[in-house]
N, CA and C atoms as a LAMMPS dump frame, in Angstrom:
ITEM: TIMESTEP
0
ITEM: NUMBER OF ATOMS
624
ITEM: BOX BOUNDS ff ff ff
-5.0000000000000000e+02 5.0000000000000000e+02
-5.0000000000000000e+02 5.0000000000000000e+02
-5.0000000000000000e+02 5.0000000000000000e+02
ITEM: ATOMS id mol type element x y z
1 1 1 N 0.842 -1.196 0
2 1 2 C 0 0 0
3 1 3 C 0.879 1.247 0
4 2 1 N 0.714 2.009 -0.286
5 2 2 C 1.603 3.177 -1.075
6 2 3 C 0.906 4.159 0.418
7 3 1 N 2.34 5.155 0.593
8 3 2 C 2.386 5.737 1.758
9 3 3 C 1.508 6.997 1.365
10 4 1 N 0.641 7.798 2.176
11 4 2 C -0.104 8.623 2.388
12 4 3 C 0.758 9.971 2.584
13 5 1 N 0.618 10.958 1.101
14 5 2 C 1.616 11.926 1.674
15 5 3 C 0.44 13.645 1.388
16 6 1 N -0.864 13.612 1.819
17 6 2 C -1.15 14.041 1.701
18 6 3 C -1.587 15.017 2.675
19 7 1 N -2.51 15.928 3.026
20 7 2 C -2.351 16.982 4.171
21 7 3 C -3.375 16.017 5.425
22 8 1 N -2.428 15.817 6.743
23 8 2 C -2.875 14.703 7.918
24 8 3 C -4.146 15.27 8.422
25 9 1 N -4.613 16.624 8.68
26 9 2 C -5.235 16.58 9.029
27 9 3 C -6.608 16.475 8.934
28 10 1 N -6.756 15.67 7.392
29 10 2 C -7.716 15.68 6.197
30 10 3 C -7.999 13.985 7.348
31 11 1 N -6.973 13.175 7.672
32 11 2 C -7.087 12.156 8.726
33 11 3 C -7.59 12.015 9.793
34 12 1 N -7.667 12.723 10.636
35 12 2 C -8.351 13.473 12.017
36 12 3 C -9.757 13.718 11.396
37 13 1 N -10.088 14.607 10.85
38 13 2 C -11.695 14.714 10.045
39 13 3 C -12.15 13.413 9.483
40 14 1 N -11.224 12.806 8.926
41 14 2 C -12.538 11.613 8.388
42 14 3 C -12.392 10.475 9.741
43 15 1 N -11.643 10.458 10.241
44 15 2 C -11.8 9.593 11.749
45 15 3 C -13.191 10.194 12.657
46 16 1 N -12.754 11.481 12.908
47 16 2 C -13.713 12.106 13.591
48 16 3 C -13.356 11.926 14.819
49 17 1 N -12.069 12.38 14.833
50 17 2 C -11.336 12.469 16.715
51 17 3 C -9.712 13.153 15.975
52 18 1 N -9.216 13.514 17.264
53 18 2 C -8.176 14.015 16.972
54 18 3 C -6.925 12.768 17.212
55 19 1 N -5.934 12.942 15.936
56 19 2 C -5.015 11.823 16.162
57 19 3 C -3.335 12.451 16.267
58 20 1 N -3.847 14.184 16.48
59 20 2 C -2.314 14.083 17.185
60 20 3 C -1.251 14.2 16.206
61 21 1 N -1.369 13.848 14.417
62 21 2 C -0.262 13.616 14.175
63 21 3 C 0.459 15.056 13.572
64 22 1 N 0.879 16.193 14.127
65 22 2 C 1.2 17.378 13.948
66 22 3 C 1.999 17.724 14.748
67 23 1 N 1.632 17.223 15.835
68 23 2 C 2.741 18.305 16.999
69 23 3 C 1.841 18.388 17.627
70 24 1 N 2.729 19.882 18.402
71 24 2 C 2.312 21.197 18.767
72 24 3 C 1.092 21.826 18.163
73 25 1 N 0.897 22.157 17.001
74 25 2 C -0.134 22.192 16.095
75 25 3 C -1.459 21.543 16.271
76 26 1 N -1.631 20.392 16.771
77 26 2 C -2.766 19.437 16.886
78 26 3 C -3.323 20.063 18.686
79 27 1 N -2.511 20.77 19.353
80 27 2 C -2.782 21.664 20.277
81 27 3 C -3.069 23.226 20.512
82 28 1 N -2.9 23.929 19.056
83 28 2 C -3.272 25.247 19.156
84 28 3 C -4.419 25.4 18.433
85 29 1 N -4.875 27.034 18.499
86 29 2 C -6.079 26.988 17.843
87 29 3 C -6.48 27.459 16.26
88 30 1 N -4.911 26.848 15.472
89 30 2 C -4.767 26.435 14.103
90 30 3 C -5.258 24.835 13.835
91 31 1 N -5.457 24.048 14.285
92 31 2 C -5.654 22.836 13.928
93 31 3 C -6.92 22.79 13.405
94 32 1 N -6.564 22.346 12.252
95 32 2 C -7.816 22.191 11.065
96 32 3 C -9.183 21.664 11.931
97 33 1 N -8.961 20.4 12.426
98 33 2 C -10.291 19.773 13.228
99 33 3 C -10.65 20.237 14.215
100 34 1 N -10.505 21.127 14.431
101 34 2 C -11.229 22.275 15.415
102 34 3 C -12.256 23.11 14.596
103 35 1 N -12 23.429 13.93
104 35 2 C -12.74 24.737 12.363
105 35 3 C -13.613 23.699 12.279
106 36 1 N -13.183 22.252 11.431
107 36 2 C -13.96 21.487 10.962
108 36 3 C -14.048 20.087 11.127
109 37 1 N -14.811 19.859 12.019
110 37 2 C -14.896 18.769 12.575
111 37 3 C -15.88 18.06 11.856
112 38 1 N -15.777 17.693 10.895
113 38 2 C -16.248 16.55 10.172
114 38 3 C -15.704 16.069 9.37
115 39 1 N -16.052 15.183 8.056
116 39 2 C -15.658 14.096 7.523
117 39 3 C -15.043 15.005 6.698
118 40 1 N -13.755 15.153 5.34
119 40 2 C -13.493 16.016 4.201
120 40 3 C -14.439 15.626 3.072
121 41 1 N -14.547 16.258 2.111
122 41 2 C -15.307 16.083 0.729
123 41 3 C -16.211 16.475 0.837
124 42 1 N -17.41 16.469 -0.576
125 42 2 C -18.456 16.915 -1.089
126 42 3 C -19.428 16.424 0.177
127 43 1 N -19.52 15.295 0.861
128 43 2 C -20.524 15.068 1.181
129 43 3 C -19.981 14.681 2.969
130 44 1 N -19.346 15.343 3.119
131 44 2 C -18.408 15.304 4.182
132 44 3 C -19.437 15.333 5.717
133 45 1 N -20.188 16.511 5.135
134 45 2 C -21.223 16.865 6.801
135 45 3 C -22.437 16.137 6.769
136 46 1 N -22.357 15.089 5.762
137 46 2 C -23.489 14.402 6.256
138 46 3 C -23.486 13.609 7.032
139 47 1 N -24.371 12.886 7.81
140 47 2 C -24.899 11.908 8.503
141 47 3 C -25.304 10.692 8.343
142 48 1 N -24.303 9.726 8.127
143 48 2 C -24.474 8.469 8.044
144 48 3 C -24.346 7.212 8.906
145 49 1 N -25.205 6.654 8.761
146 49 2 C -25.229 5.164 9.685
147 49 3 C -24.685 4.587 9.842
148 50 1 N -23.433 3.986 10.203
149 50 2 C -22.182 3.06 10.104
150 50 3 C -22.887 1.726 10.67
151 51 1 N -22.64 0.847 9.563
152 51 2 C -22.36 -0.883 9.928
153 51 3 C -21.52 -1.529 10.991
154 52 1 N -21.964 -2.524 11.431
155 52 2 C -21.223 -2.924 12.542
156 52 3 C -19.309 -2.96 11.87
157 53 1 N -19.305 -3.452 10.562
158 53 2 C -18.045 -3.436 9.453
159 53 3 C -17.258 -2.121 9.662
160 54 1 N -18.083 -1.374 9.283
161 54 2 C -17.712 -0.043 9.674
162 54 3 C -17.24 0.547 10.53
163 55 1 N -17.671 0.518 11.551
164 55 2 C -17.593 0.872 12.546
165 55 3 C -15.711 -0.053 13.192
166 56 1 N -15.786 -1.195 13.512
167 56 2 C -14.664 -1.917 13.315
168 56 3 C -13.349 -1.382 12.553
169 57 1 N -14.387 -1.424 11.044
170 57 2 C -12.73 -0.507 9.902
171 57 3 C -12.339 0.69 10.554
172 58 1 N -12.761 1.311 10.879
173 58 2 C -12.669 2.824 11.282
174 58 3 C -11.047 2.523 12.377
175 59 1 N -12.079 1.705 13.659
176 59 2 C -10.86 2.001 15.001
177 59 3 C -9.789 1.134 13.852
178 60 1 N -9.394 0.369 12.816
179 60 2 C -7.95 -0.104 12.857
180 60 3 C -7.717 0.761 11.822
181 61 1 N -8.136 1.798 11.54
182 61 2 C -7.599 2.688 10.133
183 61 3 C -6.977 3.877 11.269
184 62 1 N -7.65 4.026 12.588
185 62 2 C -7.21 4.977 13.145
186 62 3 C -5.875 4.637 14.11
187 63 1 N -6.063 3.043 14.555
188 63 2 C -4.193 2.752 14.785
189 63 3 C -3.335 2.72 13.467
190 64 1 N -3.699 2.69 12.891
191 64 2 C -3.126 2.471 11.269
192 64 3 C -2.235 3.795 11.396
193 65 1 N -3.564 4.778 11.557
194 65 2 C -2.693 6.518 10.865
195 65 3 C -1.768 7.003 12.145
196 66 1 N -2.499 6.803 13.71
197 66 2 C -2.023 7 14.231
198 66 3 C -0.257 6.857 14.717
199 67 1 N -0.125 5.417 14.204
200 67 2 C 1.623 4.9 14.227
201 67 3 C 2.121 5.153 12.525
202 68 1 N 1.236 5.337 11.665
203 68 2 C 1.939 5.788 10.565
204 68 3 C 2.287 4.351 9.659
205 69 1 N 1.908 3.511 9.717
206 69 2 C 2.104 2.552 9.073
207 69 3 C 0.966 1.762 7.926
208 70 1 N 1.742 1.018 6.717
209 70 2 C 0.558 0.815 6.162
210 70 3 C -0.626 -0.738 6.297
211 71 1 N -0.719 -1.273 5.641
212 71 2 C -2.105 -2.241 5.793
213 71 3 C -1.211 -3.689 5.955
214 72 1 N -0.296 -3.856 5.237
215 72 2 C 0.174 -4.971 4.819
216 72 3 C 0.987 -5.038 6.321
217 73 1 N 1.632 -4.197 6.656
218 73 2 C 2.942 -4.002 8.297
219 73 3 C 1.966 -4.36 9.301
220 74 1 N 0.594 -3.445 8.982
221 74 2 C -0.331 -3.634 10.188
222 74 3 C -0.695 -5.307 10.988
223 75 1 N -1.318 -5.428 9.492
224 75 2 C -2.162 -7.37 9.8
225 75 3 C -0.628 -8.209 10.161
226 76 1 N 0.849 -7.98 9.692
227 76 2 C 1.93 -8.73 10.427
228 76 3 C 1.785 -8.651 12.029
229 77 1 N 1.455 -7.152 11.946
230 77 2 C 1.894 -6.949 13.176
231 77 3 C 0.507 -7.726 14.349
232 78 1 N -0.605 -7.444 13.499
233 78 2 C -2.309 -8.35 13.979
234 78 3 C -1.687 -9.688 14.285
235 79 1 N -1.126 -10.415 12.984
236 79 2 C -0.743 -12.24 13.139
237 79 3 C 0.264 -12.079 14.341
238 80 1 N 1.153 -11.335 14.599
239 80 2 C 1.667 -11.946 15.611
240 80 3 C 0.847 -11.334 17.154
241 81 1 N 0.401 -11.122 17.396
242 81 2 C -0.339 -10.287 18.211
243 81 3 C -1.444 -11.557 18.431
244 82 1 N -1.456 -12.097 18.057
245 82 2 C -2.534 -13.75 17.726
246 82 3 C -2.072 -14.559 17.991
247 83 1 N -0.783 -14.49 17.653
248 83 2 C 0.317 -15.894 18.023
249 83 3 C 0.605 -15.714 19.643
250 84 1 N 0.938 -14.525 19.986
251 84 2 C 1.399 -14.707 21.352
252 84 3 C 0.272 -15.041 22.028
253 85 1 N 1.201 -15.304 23.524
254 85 2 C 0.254 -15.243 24.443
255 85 3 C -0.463 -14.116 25.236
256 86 1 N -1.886 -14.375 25.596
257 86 2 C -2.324 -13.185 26.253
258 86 3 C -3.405 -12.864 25.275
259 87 1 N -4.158 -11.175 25.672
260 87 2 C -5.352 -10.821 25.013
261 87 3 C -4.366 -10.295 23.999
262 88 1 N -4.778 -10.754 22.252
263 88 2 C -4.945 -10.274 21.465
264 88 3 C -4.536 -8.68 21.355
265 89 1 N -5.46 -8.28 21.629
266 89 2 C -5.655 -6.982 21.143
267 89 3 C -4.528 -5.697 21.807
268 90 1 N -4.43 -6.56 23.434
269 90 2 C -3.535 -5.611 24.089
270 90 3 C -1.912 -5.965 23.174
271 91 1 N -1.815 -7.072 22.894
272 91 2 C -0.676 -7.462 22.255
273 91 3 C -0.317 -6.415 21.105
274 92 1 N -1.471 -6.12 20.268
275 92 2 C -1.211 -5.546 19.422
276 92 3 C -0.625 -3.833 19.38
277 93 1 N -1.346 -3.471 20.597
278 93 2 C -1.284 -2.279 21.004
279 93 3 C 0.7 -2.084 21.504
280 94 1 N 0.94 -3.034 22.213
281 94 2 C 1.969 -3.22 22.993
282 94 3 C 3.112 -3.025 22.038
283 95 1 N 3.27 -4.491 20.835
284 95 2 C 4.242 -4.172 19.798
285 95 3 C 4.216 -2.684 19.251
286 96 1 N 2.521 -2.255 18.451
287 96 2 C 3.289 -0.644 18.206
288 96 3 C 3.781 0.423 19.003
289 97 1 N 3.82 0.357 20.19
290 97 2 C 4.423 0.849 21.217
291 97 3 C 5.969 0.715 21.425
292 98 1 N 6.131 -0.635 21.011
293 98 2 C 7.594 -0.645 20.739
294 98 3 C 8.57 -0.244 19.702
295 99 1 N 7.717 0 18.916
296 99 2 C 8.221 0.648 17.482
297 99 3 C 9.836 1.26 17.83
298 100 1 N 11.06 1.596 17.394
299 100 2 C 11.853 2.539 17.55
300 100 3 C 11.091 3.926 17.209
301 101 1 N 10.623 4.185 16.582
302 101 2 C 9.484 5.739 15.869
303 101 3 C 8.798 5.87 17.031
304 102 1 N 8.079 4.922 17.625
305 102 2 C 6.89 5.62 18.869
306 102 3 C 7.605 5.753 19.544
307 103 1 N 9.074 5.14 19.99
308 103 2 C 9.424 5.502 21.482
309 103 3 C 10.421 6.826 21.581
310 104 1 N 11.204 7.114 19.985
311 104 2 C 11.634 8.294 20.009
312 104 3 C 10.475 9.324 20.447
313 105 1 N 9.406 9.014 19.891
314 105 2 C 8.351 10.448 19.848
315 105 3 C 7.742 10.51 21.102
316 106 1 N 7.304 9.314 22.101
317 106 2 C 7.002 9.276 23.289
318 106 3 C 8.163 9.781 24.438
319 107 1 N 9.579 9.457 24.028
320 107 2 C 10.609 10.33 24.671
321 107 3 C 10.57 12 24.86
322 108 1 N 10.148 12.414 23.606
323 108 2 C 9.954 13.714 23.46
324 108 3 C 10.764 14.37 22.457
325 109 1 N 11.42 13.173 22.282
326 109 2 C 12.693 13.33 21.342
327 109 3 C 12.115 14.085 20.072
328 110 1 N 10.789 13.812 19.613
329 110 2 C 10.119 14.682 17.667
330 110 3 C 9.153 14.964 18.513
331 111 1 N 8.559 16.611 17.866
332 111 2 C 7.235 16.534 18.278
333 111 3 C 6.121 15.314 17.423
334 112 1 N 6.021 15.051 16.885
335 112 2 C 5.318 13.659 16.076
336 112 3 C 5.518 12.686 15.671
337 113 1 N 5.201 11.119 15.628
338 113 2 C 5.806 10.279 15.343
339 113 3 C 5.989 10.016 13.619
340 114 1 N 5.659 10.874 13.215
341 114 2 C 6.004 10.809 11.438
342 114 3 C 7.401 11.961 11.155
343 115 1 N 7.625 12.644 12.518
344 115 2 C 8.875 13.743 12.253
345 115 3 C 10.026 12.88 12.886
346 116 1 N 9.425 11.281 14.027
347 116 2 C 10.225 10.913 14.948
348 116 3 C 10.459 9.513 13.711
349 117 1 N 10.024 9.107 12.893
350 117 2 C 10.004 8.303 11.823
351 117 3 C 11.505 8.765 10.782
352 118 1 N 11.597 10.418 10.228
353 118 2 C 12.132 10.801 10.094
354 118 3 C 13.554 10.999 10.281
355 119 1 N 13.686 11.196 11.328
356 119 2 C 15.1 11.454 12.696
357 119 3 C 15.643 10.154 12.39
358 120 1 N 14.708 9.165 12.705
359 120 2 C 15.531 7.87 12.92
360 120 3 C 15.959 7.495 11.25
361 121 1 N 15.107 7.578 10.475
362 121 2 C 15.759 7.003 8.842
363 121 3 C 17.062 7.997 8.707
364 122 1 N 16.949 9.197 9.333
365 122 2 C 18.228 10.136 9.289
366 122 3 C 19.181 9.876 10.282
367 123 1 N 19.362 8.856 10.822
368 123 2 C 20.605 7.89 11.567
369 123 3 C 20.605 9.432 12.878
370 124 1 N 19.756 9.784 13.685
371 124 2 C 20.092 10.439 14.351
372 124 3 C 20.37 10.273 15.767
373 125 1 N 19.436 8.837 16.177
374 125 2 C 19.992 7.954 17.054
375 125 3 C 20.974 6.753 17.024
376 126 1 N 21.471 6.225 17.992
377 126 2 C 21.971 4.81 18.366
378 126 3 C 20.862 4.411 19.031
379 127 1 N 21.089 2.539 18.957
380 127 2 C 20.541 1.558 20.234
381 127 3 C 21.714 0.858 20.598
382 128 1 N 21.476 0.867 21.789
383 128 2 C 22.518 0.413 22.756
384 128 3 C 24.178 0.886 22.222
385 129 1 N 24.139 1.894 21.663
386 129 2 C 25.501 2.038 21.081
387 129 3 C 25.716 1.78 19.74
388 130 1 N 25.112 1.191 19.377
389 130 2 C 24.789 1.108 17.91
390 130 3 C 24.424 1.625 16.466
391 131 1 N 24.51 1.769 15.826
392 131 2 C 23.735 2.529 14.763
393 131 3 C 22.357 1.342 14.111
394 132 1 N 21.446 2.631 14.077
395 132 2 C 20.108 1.992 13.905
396 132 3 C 18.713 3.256 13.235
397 133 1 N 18.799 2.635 12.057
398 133 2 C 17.72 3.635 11.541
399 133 3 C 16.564 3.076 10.84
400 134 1 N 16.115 1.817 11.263
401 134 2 C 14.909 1.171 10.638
402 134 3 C 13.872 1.714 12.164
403 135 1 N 12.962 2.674 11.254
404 135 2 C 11.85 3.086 12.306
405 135 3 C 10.965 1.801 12.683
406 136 1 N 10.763 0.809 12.092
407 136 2 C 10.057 -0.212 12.851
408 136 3 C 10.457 -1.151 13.522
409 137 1 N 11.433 -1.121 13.692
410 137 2 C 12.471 -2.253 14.518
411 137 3 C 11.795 -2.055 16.276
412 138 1 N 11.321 -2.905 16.467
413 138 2 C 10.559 -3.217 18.075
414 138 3 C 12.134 -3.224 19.157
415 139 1 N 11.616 -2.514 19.653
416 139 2 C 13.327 -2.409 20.949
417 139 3 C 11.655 -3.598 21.84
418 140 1 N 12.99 -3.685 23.15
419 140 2 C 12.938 -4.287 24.135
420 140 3 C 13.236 -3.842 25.287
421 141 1 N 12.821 -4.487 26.307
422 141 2 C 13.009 -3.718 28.126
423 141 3 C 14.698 -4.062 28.084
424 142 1 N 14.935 -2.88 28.608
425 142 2 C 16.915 -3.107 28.64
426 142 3 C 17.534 -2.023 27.642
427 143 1 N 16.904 -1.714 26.522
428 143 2 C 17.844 -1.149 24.996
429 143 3 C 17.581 0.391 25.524
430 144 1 N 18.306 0.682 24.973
431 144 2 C 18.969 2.352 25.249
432 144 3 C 18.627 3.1 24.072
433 145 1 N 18.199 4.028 23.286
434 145 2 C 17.965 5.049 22.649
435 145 3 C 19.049 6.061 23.247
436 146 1 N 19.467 6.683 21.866
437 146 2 C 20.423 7.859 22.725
438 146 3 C 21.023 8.738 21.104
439 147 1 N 20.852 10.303 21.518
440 147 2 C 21.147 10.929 20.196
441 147 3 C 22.425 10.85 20.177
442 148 1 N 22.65 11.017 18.892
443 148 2 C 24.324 11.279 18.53
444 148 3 C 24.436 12.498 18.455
445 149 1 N 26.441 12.329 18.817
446 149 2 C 26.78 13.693 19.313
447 149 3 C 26.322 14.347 18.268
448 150 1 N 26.869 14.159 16.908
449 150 2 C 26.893 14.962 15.598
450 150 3 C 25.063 15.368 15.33
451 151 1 N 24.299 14.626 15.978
452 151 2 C 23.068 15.203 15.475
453 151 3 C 22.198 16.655 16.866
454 152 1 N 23.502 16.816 17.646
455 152 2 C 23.028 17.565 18.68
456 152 3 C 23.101 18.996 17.982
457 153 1 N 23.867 19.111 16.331
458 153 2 C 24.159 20.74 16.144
459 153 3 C 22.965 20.775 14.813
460 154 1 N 22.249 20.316 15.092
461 154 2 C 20.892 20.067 14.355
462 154 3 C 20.233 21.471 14.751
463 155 1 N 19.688 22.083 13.984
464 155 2 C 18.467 23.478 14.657
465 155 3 C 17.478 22.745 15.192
466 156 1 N 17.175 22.077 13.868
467 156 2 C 15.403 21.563 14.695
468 156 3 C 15.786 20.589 16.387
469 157 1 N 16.557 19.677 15.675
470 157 2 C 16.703 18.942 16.946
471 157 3 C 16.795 19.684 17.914
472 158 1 N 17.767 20.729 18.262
473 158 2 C 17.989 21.145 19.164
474 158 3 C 16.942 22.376 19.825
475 159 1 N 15.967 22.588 18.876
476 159 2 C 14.892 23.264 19.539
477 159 3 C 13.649 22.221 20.099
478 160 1 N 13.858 21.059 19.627
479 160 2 C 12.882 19.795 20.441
480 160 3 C 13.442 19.452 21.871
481 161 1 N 15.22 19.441 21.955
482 161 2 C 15.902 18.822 22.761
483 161 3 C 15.64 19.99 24.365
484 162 1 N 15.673 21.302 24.238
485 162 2 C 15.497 22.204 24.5
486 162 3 C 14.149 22.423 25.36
487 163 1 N 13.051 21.364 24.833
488 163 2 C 11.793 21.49 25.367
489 163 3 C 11.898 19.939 26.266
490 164 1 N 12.714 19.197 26.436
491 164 2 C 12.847 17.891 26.599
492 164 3 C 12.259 17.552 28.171
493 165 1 N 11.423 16.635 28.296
494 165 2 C 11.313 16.605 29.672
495 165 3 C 9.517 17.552 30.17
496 166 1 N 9.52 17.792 28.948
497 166 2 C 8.026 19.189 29.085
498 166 3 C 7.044 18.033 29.101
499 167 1 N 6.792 17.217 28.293
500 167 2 C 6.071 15.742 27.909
501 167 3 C 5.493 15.164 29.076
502 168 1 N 4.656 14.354 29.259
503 168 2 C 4.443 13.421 30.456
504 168 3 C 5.324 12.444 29.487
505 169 1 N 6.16 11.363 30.351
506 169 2 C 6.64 10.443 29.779
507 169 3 C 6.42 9.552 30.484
508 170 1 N 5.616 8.176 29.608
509 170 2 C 5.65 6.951 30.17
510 170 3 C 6.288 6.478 31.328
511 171 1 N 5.459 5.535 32.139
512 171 2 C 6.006 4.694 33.142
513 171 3 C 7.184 3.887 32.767
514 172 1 N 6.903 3.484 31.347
515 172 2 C 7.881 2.551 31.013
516 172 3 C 9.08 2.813 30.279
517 173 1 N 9.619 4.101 30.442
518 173 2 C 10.642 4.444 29.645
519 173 3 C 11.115 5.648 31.054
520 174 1 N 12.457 5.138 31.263
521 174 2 C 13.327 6.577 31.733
522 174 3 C 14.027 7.012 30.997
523 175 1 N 13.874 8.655 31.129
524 175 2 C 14.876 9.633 30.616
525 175 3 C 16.054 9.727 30.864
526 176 1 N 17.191 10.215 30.357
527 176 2 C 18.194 10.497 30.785
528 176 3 C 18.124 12.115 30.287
529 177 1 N 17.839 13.217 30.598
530 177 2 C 17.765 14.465 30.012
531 177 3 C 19.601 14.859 29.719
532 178 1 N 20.359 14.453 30.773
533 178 2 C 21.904 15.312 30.891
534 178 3 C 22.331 13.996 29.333
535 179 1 N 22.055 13.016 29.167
536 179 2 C 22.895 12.281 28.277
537 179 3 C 21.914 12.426 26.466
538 180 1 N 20.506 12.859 26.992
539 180 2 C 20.295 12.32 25.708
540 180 3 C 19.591 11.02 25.465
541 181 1 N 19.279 10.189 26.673
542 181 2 C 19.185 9.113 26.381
543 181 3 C 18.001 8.937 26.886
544 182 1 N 17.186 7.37 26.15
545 182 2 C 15.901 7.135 27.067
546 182 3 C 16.272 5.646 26.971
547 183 1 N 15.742 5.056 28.388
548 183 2 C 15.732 3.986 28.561
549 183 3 C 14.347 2.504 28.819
550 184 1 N 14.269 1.893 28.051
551 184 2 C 13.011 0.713 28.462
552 184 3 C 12.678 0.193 29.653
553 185 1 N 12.556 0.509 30.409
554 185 2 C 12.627 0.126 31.799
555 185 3 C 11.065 -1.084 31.983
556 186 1 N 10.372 -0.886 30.783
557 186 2 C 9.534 -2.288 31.147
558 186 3 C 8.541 -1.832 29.785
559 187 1 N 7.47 -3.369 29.727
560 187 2 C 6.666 -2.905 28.576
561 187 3 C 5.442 -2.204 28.589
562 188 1 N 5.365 -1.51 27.675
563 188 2 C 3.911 -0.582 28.338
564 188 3 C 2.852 -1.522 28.336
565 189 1 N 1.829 -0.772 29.943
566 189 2 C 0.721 -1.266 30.166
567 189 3 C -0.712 -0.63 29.234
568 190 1 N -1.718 -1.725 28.381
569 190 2 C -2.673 -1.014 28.023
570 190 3 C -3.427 0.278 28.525
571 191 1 N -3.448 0.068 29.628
572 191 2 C -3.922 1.367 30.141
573 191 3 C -3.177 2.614 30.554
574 192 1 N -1.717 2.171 30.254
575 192 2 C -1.301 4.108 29.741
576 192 3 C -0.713 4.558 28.674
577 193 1 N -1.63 3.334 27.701
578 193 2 C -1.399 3.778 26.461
579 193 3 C -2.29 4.63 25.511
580 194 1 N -2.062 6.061 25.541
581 194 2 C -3.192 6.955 25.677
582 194 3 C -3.695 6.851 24.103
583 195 1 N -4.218 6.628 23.443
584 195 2 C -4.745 6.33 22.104
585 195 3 C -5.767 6.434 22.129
586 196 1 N -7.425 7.213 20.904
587 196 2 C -7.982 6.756 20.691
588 196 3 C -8.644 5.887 20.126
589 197 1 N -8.316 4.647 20.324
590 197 2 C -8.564 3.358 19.789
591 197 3 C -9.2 2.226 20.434
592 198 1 N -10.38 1.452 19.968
593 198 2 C -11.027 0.24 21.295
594 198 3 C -10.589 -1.086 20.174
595 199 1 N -9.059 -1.274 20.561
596 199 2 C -8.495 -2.193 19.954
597 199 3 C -9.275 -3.661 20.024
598 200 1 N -10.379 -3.957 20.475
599 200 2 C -11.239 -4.991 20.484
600 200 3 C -12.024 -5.115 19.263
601 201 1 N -12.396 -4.047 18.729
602 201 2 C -13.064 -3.821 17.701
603 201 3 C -12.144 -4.555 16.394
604 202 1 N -10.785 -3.748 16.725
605 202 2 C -10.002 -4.599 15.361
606 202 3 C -9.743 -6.017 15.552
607 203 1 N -9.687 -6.727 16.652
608 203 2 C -9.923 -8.206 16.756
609 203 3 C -10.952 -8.427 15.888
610 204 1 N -12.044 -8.059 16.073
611 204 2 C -13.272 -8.95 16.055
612 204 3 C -13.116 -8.023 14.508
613 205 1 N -12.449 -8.03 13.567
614 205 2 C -12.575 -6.947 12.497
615 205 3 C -11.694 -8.148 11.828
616 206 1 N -10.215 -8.249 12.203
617 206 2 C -9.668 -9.431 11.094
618 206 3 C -10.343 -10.85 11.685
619 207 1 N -11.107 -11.132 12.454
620 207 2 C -11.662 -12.21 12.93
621 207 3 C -12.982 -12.994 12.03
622 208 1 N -12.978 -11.983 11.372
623 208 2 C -14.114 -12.21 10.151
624 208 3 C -14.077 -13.519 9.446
């Protein structure tokens, strides 16, 4: 499925909730889905009945946009989320949480996880010392995130780095603010994984 490079917040309107993927922006009172809170297109403000189908497609189109990934990455990420053990659905939630991309952006490290997607294809972190720039690579409790020196004389970076620590940051990740670094300190729990999504729905959606 071919990546979506069109204006996000055309995404937020046809969801019909806010998904955040802007920044800062998705918090002031420029954000498109504030003005217009409904669907985009010709027939955008109407009122329609959603199918139980529907209704289902919707919440996994909205973890979909929300982590930035497309259809084919998603249902991998569904099958194994099936394979393990445990509920389903929290499974699923859990792996995109581990993403390298969500946990830069949950660090505070990008304001968004499509700018924190970015950073990382631009080798701007290490793991564990390492060099590592595949944004979907799942870290683990233990692995280290940490910027490189050379990407500290960055403008942008260094006006994100600058705000660092402003964020609520997960239970399951410590900061290191003086190094740069964030650490896994355990896996996130469904319930402070702030999303609007009732990941049950997408069970019972590829369960078809």
């Amino acid at each position: 499925m071919a990546r979506y490079t069109g204006p996000v917040c055309r995404l937020c309107r046809r969801e019909g909730v806010k998904l955040f993927l802007k920044g800062d922006r998705c918090y002031s009172e420029k954000c498109a889905f504030e003005k217009r809170a409904y669907a985009p297109g010709q027939h955008g403000q109407r009122r329609s009945k959603q199918s139980e189908y529907g209704i289902q497609l919707r919440e996994k189109q909205k973890a979909r946009r929300i982590y930035g990934i497309g259809e084919g990455q998603f249902r991998k990420y569904f099958k194994e989320a099936d394979r393990r053990k445990g509920v389903t659905g929290e499974n699923l939630i859990v792996q995109l949480e581990q993403r390298f991309d969500n946990i830069v952006f949950r660090a505070g490290f990008a304001d968004s996880r499509s700018q924190a997607r970015q950073f990382v294809r631009h080798n701007h972190f290490k793991v564990n010392g390492k060099k590592a720039n595949i944004p979907s690579m799942l870290l683990k409790v233990g692995d280290v995130i940490q910027l490189k020196e050379g990407s500290k004389k960055s403008v942008v970076i260094k006006t994100i780095v600058d705000k660092l620590g402003q964020r609520n940051l997960p239970e399951w990740l410590n900061l290191d603010a003086e190094n740069l670094a964030v650490k896994i300190v355990a896996l996130p729990a469904r319930e402070n994984v702030d999303i609007p999504v009732s990941e049950q729905l997408i069970v019972e959606l590829y369960s078809r």
